[in-house]
C-alpha positions as CSV (number, residue, x, y, z in Angstrom):
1,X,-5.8,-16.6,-30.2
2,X,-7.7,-13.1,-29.3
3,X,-6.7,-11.7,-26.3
4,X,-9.0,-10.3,-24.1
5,X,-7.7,-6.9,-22.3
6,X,-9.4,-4.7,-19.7
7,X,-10.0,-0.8,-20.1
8,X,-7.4,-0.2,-17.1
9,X,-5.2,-2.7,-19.3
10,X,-5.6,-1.0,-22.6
11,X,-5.2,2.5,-20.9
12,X,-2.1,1.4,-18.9
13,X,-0.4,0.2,-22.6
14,X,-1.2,3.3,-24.1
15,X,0.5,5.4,-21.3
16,X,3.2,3.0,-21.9
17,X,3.5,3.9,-25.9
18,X,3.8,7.6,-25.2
19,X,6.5,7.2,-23.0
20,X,8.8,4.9,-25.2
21,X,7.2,2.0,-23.3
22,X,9.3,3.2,-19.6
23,X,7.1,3.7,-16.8
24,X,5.7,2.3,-13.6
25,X,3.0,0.6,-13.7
26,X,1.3,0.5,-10.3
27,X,-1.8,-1.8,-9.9
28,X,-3.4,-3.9,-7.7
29,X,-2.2,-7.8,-7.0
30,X,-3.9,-9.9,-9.9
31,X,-5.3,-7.1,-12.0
32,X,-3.3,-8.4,-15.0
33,X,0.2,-6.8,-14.7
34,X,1.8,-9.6,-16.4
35,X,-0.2,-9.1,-19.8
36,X,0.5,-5.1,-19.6
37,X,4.3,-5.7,-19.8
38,X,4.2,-8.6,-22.5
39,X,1.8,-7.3,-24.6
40,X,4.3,-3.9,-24.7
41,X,6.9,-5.9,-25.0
42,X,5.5,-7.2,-28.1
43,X,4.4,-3.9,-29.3
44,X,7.5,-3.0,-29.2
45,X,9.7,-6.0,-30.3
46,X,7.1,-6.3,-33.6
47,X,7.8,-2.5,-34.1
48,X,11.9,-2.7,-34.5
49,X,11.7,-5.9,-36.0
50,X,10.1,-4.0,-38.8
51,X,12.6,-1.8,-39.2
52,X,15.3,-4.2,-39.4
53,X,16.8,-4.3,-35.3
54,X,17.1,-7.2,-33.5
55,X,16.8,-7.0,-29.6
56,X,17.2,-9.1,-26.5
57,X,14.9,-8.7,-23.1
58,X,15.8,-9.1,-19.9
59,X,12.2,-9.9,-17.4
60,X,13.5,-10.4,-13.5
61,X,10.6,-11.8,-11.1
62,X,10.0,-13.6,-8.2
63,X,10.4,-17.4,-8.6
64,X,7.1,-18.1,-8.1
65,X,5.9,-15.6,-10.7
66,X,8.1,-17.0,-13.8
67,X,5.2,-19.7,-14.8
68,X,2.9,-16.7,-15.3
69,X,5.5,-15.0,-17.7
70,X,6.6,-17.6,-19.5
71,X,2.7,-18.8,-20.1
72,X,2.0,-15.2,-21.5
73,X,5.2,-15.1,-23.6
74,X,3.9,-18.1,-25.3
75,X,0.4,-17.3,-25.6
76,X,1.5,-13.3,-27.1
77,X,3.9,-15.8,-29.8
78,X,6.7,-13.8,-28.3
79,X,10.2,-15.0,-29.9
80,X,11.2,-17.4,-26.7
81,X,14.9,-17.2,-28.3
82,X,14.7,-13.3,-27.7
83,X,13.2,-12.7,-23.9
84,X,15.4,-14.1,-20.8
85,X,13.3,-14.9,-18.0
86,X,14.9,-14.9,-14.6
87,X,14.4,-14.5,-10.8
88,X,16.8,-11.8,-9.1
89,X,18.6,-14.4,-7.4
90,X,19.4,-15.6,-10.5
91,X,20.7,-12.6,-11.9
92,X,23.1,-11.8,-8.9
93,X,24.7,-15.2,-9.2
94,X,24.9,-14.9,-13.2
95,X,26.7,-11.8,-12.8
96,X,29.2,-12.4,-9.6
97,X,30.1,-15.5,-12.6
98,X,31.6,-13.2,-14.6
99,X,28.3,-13.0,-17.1
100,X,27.4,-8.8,-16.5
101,X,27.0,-8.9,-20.2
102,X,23.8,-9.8,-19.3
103,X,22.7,-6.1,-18.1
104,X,24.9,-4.5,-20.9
105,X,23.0,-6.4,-23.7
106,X,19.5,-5.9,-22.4
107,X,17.4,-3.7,-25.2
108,X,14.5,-4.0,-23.1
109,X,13.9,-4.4,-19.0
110,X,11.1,-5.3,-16.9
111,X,11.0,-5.7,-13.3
112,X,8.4,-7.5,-11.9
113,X,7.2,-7.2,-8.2
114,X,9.8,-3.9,-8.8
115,X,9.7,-3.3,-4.5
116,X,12.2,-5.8,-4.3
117,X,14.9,-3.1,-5.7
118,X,14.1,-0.9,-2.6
119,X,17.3,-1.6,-0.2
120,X,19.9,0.3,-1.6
121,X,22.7,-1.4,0.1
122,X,21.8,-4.8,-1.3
123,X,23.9,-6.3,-4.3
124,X,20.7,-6.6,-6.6
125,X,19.8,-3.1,-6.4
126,X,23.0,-1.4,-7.1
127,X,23.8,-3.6,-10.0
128,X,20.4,-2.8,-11.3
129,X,20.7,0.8,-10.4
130,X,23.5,1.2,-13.1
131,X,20.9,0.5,-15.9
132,X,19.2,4.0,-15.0
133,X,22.0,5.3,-17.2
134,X,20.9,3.4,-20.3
135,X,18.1,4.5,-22.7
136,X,16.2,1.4,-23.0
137,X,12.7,0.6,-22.4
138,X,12.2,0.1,-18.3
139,X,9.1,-1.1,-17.3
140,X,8.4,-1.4,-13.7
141,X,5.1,-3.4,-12.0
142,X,4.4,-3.8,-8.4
143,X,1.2,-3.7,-7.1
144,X,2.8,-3.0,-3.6
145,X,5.6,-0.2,-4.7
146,X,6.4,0.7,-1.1
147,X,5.9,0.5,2.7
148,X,8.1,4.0,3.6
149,X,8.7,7.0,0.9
150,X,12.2,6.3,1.4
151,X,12.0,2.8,-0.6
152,X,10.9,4.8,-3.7
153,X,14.4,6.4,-5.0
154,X,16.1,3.1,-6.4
155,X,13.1,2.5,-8.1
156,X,12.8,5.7,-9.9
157,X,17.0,6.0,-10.1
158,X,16.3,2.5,-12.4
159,X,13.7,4.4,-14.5
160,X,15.4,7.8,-14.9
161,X,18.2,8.6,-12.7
162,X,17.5,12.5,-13.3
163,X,13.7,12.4,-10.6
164,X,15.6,12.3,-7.8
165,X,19.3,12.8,-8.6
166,X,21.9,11.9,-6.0
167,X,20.6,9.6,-2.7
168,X,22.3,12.7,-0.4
169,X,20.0,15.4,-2.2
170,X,17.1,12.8,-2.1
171,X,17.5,12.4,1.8
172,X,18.8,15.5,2.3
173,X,15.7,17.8,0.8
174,X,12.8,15.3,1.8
175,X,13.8,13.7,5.1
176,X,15.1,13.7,8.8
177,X,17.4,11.4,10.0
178,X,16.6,10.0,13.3
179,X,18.7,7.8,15.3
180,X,17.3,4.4,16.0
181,X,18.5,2.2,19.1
182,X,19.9,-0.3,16.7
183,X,22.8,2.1,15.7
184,X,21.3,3.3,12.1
185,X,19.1,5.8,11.6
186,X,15.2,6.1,10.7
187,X,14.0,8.4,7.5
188,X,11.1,10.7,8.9
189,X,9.3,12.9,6.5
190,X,10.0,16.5,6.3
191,X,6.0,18.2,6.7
192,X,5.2,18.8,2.5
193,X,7.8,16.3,1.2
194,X,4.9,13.5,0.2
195,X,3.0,15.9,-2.2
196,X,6.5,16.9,-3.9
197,X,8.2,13.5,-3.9
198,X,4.4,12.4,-5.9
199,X,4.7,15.3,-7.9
200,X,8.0,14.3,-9.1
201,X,6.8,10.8,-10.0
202,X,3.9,11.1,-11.8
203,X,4.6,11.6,-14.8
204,X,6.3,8.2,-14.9
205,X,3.7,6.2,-13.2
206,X,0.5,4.4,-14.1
207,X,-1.8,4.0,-11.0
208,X,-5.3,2.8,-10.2
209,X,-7.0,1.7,-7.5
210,X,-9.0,-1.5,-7.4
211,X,-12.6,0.1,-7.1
212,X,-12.4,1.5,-10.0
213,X,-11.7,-1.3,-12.5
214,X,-14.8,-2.5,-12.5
215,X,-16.7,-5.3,-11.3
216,X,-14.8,-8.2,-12.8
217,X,-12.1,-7.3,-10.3
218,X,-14.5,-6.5,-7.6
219,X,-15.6,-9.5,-6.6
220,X,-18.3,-9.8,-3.3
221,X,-15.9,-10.6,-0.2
222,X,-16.8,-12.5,2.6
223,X,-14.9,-11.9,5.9
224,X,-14.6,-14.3,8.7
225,X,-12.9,-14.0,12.2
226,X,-12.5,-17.6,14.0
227,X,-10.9,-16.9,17.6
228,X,-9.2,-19.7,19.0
229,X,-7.1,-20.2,22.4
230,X,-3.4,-20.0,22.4
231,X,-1.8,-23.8,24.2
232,X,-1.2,-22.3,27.8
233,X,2.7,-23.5,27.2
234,X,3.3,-20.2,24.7
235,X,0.4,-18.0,25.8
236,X,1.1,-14.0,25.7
237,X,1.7,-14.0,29.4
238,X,4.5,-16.8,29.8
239,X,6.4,-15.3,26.7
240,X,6.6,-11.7,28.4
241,X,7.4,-13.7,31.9
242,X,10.5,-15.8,30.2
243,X,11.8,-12.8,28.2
244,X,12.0,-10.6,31.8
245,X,13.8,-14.0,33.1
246,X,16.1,-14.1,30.6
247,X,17.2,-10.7,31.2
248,X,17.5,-10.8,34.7
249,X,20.2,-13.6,34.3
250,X,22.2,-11.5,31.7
251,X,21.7,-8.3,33.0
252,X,21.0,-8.5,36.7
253,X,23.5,-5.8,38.5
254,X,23.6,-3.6,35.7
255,X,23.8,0.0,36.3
256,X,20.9,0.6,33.3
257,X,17.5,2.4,33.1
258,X,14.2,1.5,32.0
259,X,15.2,2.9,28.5
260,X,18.2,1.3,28.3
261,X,17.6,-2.2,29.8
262,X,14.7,-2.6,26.8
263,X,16.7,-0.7,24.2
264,X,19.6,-3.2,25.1
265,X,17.2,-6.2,24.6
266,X,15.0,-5.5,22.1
267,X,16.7,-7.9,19.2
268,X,16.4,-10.8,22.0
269,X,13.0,-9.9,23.0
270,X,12.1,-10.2,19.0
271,X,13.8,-13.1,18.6
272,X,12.0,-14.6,21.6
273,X,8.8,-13.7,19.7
274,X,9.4,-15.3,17.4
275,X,9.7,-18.9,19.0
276,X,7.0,-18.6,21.0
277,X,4.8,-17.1,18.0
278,X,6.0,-20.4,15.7
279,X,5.4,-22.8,19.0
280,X,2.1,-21.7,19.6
281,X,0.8,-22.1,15.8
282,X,2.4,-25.3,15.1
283,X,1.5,-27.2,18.8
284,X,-1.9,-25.7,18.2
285,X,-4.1,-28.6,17.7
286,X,-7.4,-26.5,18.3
287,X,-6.7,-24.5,15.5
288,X,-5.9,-26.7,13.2
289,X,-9.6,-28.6,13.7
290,X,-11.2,-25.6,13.2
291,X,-9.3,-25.2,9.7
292,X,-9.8,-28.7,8.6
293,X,-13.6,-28.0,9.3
294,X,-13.6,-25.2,7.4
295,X,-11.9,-26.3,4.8
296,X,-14.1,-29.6,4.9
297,X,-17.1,-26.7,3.6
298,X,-15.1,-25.5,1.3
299,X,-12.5,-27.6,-0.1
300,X,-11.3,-24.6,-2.6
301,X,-9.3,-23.3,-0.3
302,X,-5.5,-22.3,-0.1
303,X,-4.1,-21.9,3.6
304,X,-1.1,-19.5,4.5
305,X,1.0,-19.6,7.8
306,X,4.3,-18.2,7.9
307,X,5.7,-20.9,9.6
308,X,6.7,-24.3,7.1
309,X,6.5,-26.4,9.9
310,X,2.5,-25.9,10.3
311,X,2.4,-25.8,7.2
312,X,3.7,-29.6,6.6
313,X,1.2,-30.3,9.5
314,X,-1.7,-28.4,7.7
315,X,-1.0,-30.6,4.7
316,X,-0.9,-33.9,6.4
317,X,-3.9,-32.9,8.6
318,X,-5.9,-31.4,4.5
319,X,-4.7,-34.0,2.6
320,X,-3.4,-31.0,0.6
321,X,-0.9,-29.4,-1.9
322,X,2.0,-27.7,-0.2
323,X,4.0,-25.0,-1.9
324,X,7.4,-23.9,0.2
325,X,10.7,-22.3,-0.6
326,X,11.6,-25.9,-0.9
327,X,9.1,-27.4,-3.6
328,X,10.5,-27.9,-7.2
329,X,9.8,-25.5,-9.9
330,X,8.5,-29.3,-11.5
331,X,6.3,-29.4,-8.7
332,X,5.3,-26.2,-7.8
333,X,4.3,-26.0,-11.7
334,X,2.2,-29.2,-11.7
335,X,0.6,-28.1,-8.3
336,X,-0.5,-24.7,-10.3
337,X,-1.8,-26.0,-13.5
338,X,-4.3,-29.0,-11.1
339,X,-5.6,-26.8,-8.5
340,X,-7.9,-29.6,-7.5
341,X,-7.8,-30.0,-4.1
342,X,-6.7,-27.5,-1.1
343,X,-3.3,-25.7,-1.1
344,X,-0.9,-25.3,1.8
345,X,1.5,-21.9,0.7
346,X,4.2,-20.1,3.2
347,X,5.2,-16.5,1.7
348,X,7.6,-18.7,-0.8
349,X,4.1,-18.1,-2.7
350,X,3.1,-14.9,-1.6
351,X,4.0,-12.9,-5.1
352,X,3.3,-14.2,-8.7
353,X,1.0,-17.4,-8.4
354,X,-2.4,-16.9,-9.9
355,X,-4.1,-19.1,-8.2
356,X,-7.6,-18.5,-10.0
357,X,-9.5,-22.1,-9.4
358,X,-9.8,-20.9,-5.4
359,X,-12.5,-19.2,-3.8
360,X,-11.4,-19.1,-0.2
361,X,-8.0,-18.2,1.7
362,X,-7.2,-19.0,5.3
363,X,-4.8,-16.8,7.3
364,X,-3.5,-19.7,9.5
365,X,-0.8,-17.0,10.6
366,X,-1.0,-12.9,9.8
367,X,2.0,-11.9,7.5
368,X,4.4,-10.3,8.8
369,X,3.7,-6.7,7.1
370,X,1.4,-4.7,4.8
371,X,3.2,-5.4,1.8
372,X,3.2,-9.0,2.1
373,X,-0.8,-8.9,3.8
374,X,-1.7,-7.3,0.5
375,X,0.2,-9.9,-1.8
376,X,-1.0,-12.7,0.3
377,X,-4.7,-11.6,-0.1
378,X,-4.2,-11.0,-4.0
379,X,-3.4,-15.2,-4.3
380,X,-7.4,-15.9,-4.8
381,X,-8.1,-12.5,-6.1
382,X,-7.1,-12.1,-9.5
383,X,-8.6,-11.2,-13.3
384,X,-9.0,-14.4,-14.2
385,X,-10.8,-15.7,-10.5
386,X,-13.9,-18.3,-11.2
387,X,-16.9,-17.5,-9.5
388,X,-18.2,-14.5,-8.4
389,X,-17.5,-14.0,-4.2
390,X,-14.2,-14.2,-2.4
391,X,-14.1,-15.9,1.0
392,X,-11.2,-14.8,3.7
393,X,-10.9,-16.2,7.0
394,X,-8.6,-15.1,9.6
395,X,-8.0,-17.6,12.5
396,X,-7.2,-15.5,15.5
397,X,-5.2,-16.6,18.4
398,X,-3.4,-14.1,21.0
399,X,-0.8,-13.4,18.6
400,X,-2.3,-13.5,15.5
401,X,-4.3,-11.0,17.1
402,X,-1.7,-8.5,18.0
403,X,0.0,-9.0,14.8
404,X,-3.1,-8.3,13.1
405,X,-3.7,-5.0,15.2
406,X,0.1,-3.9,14.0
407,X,-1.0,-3.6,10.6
408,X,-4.4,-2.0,11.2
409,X,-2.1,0.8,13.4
410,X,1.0,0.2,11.0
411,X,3.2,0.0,13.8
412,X,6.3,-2.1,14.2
413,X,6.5,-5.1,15.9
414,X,10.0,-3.7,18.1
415,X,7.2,-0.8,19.3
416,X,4.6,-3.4,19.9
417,X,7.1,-5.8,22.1
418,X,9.2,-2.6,23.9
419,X,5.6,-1.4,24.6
420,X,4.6,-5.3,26.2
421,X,7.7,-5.6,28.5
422,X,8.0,-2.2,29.9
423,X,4.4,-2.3,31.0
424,X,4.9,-6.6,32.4
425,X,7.8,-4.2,34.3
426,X,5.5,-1.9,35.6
427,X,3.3,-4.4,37.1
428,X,5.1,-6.7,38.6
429,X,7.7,-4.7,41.1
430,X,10.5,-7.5,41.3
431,X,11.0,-6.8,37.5
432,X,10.2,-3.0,38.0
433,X,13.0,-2.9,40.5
434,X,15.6,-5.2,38.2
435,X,18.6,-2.8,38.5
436,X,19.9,0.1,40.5
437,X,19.1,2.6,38.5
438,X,15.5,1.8,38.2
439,X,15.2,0.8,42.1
440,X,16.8,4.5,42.7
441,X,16.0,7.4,40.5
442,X,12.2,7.7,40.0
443,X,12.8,9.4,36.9
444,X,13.3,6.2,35.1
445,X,10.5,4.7,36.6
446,X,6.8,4.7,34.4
447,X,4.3,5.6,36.6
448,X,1.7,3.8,34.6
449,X,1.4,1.3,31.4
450,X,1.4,3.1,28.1
């Protein structure tokens, strides 16, 4: 079978063959990542075959991505018996069993979606970290590498432990620490640090941006915005209301401040959010007509919400597919390969899934940050999409709304909420006057909404 590749594709491989097939590759969500990596793979594999080695591959993805790379193993007539195809999850587990072999034996490593290796405290990314020490092939993808600088250096450490060296000297020569109210500390930029932390990397990565690949990949988008009331039970207003309540009870008598008395809260006042964000999607029976009109005009359509409970409701109300964190791979496979009629996803599909048959996606619910936004909007947008225009609709209640205008400002939700309550505190003097602290020193007290 010929395989068709893209120029950004071809050049992307090439970059790869000059550097002993180890780089980053990053490109947008569904520009054909997947295909880069195998057909390198094979390159590769077909090139030390020849001269008599045999080797073993290790690919790590996202669950939902595996169908894509096992479908382009096959179609490249990759050796199956060669190439071990596993989610992260699946590697941790393997290798707390007593299997780190597994790592040891690897001739050739890709990491797909590579930004989940960012945390350097979590299990997955140490363990992985140790392979920056051994001269294989390392091929990174992600078309979402990283919300903060500071999520780059395990990355790189993976590829070539020598960019960045030690994490102290990385933090130490490009950042601040600031303390954060929830006992850590924030990594703030030192002014010049981004132009010398991308002139380190460069000569490992492979980067393009969308508009320039062409108009295969640039399909005409359409962009719609349907508003829709929030059930008076979980409006904006009631949440900040029950949130003050609640901390009235706890707190009431406390010698805090302002500061303080939110500081102290804000991980309640989140969690609060949270509930009255999932309440007022799932009871919202408004919005769900809308979307089942919509979707009645254009039944190739895939719906996100980050909530699985409205999304079980979505699919009952659609007579549609639903992909959670709890469908089978069996299922979530034969769901995939139909594509017939519309699909319910939470962010259990927000990586990996080409989901090329679909013209339209509804936001039922805004994810939760850029990163995921971006890989949530990539679903229906990919190199192999039929037809030629994209349709996006975002349904907009209160919160929706604000959670829409945090990653337009990309601000954080605990600034957003701290923000919410003081002001509630400001207006409404009972609450303004909540301890003795604020009822006596002035200089606690906001003299206006911010």
């Amino acid at each position: 079978m010929e395989i068709k590749l893209y120029p950004h594709q071809l050049e992307a491989i090439e970059f790869l063959r000059k550097r002993n097939y180890s780089g980053y590759i990053m490109l947008p969500t569904g520009t054909g990542k997947t295909l880069i990596a195998c057909y390198a793979l094979k390159e590769y594999m077909d090139r030390k075959k020849f001269q008599g080695q045999k080797l073993k591959a290790l690919i790590l993805a996202p669950k939902s991505a595996i169908p894509s790379w096992e479908r382009e193993i096959t179609r490249l007539g990759i050796d199956k018996e060669k190439v071990t195809v596993m989610n992260y999850e699946a590697l941790l587990t393997k290798v707390k069993s007593g299997n780190g072999h597994i790592l040891r034996d690897t001739d050739f490593l890709v990491l797909d979606e590579a930004h989940r290796v960012k945390n350097i405290r979590a299990k997955t990314t140490r363990m992985l970290m140790k392979c920056g020490y051994f001269k294989i092939p390392k091929i990174l993808l992600s078309g979402t590498p990283f919300k903060d600088a500071i999520d780059l250096y395990t990355q790189f450490f993976i590829l070539d432990p020598g960019i960045f060296g030690r994490w102290k000297d990385f933090v130490d020569t490009y950042f601040e620490k600031e303390p954060n109210p929830f006992g850590s500390v924030n990594y703030k930029l030192r002014e010049g640090s981004w132009e010398k932390i991308l002139e380190k990397i460069e000569p490992f990565v492979f980067k393009k941006e969308r508009e320039t690949l062409g108009k295969d990949l640039n399909k005409k988008r359409l962009v719609f915005a349907i508003k829709v009331l929030t059930p008076e039970k979980y409006s904006w207003e009631n949440f900040k209301k029950s949130v003050i309540e609640d901390i009235l009870k706890e707190h009431q008598g406390s010698d805090l401040d302002e500061e303080e008395f939110l500081n102290l809260m804000i991980e309640k006042i989140k969690g609060k959010f949270m509930t009255y964000y999932r309440l007022a999607q799932i009871e919202n029976q408004k919005k769900h007509s809308k979307i089942a009109k919509f979707v009645e005009k254009y039944p190739k359509s895939v719906i996100y919400t980050n909530f699985v409970e409205e999304a079980q409701k979505l699919k009952e109300l659609l007579s549609a597919y639903l992909i959670t964190g709890e469908t089978s791979k069996k299922e979530r496979e034969e769901i995939l390969s139909k594509q017939d009629k519309p699909l319910v996803i939470t962010s259990a599909l927000s990586e990996g899934a080409d989901l090329n048959q679909y013209q339209c996606l509804i936001l039922a619910t805004i994810p939760s940050s850029i990163i995921k936004f971006k890989q949530v909007v990539g679903r229906i947008n990919r190199i192999s999409q039929k037809g030629n225009k994209l349709i996006y609709v975002l349904v907009l209640d209160e919160y929706n709304q604000k959670m829409l205008k945090l990653l337009k400002e990309r601000k954080k939700l605990d600034e957003m909420l701290k923000r919410a309550i003081r002001n509630y505190l400001i207006r409404n003097q009972n609450f303004r006057n909540a301890t003795p602290k604020m009822r006596n020193e002035n200089k606690y007290s906001l003299k206006e909404p911010v």
